[in-house]
C-alpha positions in Angstrom: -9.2 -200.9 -109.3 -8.3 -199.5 -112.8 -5.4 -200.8 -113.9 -5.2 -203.9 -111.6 -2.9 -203.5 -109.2 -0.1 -206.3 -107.9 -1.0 -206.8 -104.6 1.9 -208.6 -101.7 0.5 -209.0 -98.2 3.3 -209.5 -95.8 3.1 -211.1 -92.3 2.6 -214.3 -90.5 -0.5 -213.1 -88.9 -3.6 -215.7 -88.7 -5.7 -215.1 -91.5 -3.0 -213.4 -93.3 -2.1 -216.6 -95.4 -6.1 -217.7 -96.3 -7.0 -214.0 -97.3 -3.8 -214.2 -99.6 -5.3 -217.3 -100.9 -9.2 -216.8 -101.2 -8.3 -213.6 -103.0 -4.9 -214.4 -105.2 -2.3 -212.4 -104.3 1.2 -213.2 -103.2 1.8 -213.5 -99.9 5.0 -212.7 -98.2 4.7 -214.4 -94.3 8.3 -213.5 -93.4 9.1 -210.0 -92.2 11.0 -209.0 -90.0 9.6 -208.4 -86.3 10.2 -206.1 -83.3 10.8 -207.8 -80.0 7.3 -207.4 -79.3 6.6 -209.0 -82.5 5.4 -205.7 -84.1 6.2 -205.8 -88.0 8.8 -203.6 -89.1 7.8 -200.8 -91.8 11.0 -200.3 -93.0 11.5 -204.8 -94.0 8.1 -204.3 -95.9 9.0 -201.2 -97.8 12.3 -202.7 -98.7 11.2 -206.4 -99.3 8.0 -204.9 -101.4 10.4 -203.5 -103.9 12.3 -206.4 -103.9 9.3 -208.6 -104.9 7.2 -206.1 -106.9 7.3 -206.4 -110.8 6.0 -202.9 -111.3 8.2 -199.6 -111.3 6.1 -198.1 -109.2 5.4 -199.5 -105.7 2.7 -198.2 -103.0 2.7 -199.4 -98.9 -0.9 -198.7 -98.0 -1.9 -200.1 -94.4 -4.4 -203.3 -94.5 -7.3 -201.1 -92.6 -7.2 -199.0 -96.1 -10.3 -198.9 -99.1 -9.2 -197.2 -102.0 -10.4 -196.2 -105.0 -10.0 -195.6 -108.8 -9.1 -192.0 -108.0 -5.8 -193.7 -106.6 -4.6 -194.6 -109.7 -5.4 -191.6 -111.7 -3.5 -189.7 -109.2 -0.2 -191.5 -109.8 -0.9 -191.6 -113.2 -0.9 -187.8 -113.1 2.1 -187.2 -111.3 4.3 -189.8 -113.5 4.0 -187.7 -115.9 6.5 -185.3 -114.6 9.3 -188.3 -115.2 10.6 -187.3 -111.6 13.3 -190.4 -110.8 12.3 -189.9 -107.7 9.3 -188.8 -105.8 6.8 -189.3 -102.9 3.3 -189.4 -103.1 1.1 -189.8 -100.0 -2.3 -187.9 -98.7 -5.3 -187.9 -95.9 -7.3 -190.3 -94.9 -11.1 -190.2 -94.4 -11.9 -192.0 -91.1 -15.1 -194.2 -90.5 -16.8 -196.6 -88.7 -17.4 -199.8 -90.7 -19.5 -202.2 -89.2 -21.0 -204.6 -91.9 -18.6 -206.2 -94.4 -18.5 -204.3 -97.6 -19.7 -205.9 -100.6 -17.3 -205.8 -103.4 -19.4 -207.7 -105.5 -21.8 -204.9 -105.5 -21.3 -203.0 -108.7 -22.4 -200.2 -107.0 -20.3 -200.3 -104.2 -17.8 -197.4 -104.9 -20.2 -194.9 -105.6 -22.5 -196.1 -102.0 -19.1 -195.9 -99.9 -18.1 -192.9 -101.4 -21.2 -191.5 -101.0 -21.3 -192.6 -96.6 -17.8 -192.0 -96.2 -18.1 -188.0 -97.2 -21.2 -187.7 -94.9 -20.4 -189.8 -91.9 -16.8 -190.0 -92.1 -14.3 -187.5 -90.1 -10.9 -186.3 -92.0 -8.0 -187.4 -90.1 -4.9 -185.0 -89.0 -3.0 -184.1 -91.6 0.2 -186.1 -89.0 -1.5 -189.2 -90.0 -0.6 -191.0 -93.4 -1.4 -193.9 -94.4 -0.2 -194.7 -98.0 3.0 -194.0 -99.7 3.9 -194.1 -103.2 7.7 -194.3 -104.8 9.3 -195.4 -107.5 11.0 -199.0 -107.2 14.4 -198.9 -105.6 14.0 -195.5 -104.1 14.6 -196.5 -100.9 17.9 -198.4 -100.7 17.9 -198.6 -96.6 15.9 -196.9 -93.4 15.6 -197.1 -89.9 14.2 -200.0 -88.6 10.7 -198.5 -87.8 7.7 -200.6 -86.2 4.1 -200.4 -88.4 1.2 -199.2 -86.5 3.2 -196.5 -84.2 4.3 -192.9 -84.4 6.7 -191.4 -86.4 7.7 -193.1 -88.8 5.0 -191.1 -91.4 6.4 -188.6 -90.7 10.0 -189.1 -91.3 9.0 -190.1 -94.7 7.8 -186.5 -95.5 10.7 -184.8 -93.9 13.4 -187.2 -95.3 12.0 -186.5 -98.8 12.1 -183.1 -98.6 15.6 -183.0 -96.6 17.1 -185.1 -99.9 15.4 -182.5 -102.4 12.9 -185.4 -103.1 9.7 -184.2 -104.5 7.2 -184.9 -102.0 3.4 -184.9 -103.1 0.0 -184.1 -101.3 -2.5 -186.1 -103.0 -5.4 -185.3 -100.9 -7.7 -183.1 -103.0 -8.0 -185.7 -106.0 -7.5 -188.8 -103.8 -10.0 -190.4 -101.1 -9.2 -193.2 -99.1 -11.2 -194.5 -96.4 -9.5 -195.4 -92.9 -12.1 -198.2 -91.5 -12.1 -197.1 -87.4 -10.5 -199.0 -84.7 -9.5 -199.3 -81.0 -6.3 -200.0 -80.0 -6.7 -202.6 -77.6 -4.2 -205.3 -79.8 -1.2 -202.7 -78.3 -0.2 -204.4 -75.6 2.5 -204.3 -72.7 3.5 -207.3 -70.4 -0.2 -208.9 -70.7 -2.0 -205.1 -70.6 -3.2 -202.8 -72.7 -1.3 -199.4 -72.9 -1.9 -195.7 -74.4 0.0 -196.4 -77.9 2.9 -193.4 -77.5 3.6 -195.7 -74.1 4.2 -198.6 -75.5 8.0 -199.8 -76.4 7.8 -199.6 -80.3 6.5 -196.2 -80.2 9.1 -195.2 -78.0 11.7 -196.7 -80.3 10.2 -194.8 -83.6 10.5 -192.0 -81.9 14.4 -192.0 -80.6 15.0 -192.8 -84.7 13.3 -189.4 -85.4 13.9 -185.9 -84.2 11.8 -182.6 -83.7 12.1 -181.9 -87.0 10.9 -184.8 -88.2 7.3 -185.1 -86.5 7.1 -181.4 -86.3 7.4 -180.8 -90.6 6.0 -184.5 -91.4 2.3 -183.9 -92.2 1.2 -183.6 -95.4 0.9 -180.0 -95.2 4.9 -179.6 -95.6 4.9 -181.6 -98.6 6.7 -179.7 -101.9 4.0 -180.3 -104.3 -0.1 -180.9 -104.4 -2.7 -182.6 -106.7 -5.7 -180.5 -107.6 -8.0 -181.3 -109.9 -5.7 -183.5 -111.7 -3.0 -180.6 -112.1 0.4 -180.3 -110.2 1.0 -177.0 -108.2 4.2 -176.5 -105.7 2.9 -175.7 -102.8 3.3 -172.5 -101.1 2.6 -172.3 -97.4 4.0 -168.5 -96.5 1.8 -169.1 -93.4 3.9 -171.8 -92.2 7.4 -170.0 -93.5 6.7 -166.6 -90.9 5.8 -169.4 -88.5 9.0 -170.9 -88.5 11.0 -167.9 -88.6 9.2 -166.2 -85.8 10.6 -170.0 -83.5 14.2 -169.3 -85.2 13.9 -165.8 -84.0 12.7 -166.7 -80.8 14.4 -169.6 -79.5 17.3 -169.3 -81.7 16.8 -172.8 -83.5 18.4 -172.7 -87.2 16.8 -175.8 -87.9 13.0 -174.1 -88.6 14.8 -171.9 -91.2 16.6 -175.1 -92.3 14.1 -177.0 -93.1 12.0 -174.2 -94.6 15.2 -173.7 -97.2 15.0 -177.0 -97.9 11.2 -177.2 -98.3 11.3 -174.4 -101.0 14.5 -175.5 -102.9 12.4 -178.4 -102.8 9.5 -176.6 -105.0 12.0 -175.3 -107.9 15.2 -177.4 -107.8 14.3 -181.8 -108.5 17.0 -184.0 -107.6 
């Protein structure tokens, strides 16, 4: 990747430590843990910009191939000279089953290439890379990596603090390598993943608002073809209305004041 990105990996996991080593980057083993022993989020996002040289700091989840297009894209957006922002975008899901070969010059163009003909696009509710400046984020609820909700509340919290929040995913692919989710487990067993404790737990430290206005298609702004555009979603405005109207909810209409001040007015 173009430039060279500072890379921390945090955890204690097995492997974690040797990967760190074979490949040179700084390895952070202590983060904090939930009971279950589930890192938390929230101690990586705050710990990242405590270690990170850079201005700019990205939390992209360890399953995650990106490419130069990454870079570009941030590049792009810096040059609004926001103080604060939020970049983040879809994911291309696909099954991986040999090791890539990175030493293959030719390997972006041949993943590229499989990943827009085999690969699925994910819900825009799932996220898996987040971009900031360094020291945006001064505290945040203790959420556990790996289960709901917490995505979301980025999106929502950015907007709900007039925080311009950026869909990336026209410019930017990433691949999401496919996975089961038998490593979620309860008391020995394996359990559906909204079941389990942790998920549970992100979910009482978010509300309806949150998962509900959290996908990338409520962010403020988008990327297109390397040009910034606030993003207008009348569809999704009349929407919301229509549920204030119906169920009497100012919190739709809320949000959706928010969303647009978002568009015109920068904090």
């Amino acid at each position: 990747m173009t430039p060279k990105p500072e890379v921390i990996l945090f955890g204690d996991d097995p492997g974690v430590a040797e990967t760190a080593a074979e490949l040179g980057v700084r390895h952070i083993p202590d983060i904090e843990k939930t009971e279950s022993g589930v890192p938390l989020f929230s101690d990586a996002v705050l710990k990242g910009q405590k270690y990170a040289s850079a201005n700019v700091v990205a939390y992209v989840n360890s399953d995650i191939i990106l490419f130069d297009d990454f870079t570009r894209a941030i590049d792009k957006c810096l040059e609004k000279r926001w103080s604060r922002y939020l970049l983040t975008g879809r994911r291309l899901d696909m099954d991986i089953k040999e090791p890539v070969d990175f030493f293959n010059p030719e390997w972006r163009v041949e993943l590229r290439g499989r990943a827009l003909n085999d690969g699925n696009w994910a819900s825009p509710m799932a996220k898996d890379y987040f971009v900031f400046p360094n020291g945006m984020f001064k505290e945040m609820p203790p959420f556990a990596i790996g289960r709901p909700a917490f995505d979301n509340w980025m999106i929502s919290s950015a907007v709900f603090n007039g925080i311009p929040a950026v869909d990336l995913s026209d410019d930017v692919l990433i691949v999401h390598q496919n996975h089961d989710y038998s490593h979620i487990l309860h008391n020995g067993n394996i359990i559906n993943r909204d079941e389990h404790p942790d998920s549970k737990s992100n979910y009482k430290m978010t509300n309806q608002y949150d998962n509900m206005f959290g996908h990338a298609n409520y962010t403020t702004w988008r990327l297109t073809s390397g040009i910034l555009r606030r993003r207008f979603v009348w569809k999704n405005t009349l929407l919301n209305l229509a549920r204030f109207v119906a169920r009497a909810n100012p919190g739709y209409m809320r949000y959706e004041i928010w969303r647009i001040k978002g568009m015109f007015f920068v904090s």
